[in-house]
C-alpha positions as CSV (number, residue, x, y, z in Angstrom):
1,X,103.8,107.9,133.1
2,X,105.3,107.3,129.6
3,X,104.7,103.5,130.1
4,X,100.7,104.5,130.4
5,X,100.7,106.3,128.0
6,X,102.2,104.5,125.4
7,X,99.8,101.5,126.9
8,X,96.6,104.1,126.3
9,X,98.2,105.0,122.9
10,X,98.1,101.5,121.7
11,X,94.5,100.3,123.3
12,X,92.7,103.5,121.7
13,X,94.8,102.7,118.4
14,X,93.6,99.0,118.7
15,X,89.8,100.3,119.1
16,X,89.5,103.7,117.5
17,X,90.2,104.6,114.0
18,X,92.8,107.4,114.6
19,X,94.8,108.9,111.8
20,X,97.0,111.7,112.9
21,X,98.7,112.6,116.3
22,X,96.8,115.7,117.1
23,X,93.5,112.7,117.1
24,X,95.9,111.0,119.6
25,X,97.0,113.7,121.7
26,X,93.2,115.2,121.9
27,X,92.1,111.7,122.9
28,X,94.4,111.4,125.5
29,X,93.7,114.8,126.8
30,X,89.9,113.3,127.2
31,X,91.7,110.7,129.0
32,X,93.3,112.5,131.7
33,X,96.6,112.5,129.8
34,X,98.2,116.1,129.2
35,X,99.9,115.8,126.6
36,X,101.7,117.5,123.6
37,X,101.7,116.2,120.2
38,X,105.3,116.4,120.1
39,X,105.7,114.1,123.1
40,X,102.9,111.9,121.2
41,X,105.1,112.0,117.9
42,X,107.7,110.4,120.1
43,X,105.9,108.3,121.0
44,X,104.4,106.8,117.7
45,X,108.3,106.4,117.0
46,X,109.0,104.6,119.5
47,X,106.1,102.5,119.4
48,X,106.8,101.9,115.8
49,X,103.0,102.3,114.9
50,X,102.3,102.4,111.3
51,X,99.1,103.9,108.8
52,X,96.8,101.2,107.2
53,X,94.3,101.6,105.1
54,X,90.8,101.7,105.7
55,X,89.4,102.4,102.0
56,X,88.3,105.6,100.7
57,X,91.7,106.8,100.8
58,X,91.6,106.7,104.7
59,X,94.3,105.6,107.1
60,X,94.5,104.9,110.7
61,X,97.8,103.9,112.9
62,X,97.7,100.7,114.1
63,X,100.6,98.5,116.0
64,X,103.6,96.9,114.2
65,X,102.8,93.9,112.8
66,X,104.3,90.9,114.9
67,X,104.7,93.1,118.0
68,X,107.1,91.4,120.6
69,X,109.0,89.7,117.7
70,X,112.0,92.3,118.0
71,X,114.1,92.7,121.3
72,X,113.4,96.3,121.6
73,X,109.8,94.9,122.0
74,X,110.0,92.5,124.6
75,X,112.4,95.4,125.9
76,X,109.4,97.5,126.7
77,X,107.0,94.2,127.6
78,X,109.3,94.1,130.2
79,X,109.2,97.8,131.4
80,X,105.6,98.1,131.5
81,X,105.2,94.8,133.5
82,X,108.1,96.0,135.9
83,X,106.3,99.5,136.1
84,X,102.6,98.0,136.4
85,X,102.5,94.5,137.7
86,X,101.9,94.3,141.4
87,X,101.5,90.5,141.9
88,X,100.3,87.3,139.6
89,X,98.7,84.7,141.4
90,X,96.4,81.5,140.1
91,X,93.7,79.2,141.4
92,X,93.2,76.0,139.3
93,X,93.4,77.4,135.9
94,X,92.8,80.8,136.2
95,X,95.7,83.3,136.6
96,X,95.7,86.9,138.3
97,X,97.4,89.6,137.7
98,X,96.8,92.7,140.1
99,X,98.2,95.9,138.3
100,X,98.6,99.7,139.1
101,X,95.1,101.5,139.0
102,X,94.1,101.9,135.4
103,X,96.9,100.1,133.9
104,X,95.3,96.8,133.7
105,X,93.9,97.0,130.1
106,X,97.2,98.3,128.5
107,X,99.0,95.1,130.6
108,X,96.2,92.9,129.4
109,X,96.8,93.8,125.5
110,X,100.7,92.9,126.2
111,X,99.8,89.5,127.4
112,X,97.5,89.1,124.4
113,X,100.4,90.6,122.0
114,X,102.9,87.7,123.6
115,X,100.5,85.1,122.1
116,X,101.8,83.1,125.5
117,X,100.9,79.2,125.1
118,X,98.0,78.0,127.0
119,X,96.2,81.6,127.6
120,X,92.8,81.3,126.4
121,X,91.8,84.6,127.1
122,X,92.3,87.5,128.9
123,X,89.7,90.0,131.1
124,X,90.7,93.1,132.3
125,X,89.3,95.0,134.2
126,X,90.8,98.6,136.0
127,X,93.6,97.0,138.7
128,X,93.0,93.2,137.8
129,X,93.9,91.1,134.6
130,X,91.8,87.6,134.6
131,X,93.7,84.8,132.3
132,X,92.3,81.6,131.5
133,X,94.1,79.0,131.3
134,X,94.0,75.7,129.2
135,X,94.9,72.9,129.5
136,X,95.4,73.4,133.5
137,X,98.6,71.9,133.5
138,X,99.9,74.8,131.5
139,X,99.8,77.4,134.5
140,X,102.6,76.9,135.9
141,X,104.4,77.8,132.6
142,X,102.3,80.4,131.9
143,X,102.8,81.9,135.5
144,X,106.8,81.1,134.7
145,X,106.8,83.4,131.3
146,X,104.7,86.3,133.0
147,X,106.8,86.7,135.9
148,X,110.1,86.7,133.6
149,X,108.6,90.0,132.3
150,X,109.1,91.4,136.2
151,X,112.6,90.5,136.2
C-alpha cells in the first residue's frame, strides 16, 4: 500500500499544482486512499520531494531533480516493480508490462524517470504499461534493464 501511494503521490505531484500535505492527503482521500497527513509527511520525506516556484509567490512540490540518480532511488524503483510488475513481455518492438490493478501509471512514470535507452514512449493504461521501442534491436536490452528492477 505505501508503494501506491507514494506512486499516486508522485503522478498527482507531476500533474497537479499541490503545495502543502493536507492538498495531498485530501487528494488522495478523493482517490480512495485513507490517509493522514502525518503518514503523507512521511512520505514527502522519503520521496525527497521539494517546493518550486510557480510565480506570484506560489509553490508546489514536485520530484527531486535527477530521480533515480541516488541508490536509495533505484532502491525504491526496485520495490515498486517487485510489488507491482506482474509480467513484461514484447512483440517486435513493443514491450508490455502487465501490473497490479491501478498501479500501472505510477510504474509507467518510473520507467519514464529511468530515462532507459531505446524507450520511445510509454502508455499506460490501469493494469498494462505499453513501451515503444526504437531502434527494434534495442528490446532485448530494454526488456534486460526492466526485469533487473524485479530482481
Amino acid at each position: 500500500m505505501k508503494s501506491k501511494r507514494q506512486t499516486l503521490i508522485i503522478e498527482l505531484i507531476k500533474k497537479e499544482a499541490l503545495d502543502t500535505q493536507e492538498q495531498l492527503a485530501e487528494r488522495l482521500r478523493q482517490m480512495g486512499i485513507d490517509v493522514t497527513q502525518a503518514t503523507v509527511s512521511r512520505d514527502v520525506k522519503e520521496l525527497r520531494l521539494i517546493k518550486v516556484a510557480v510565480g506570484d509567490g506560489r509553490y508546489r512540490y514536485a520530484p527531486p531533480p535527477d530521480t533515480l540518480d541516488k541508490p536509495e532511488d533505484l532502491k525504491r524503483a526496485r520495490r515498486i516493480f517487485q510489488e507491482a510488475v506482474l509480467n513484461i513481455d514484447s512483440s517486435l518492438n513493443l514491450v508490455v508490462i502487465k501490473t497490479l490493478a491501478g498501479t500501472a501509471q505510477g510504474v509507467a512514470a518510473v520507467i519514464d524517470d529511468m530515462g532507459i535507452t531505446g524507450i520511445l514512449a510509454t502508455v499506460a493504461g490501469d493494469d498494462s504499461i505499453l513501451c515503444v521501442v526504437k531502434p527494434i534491436e534495442a528490446v532485448f536490452n530494454v526488456i534486460q534493464d526492466l526485469e533487473g528492477l524485479r530482481s
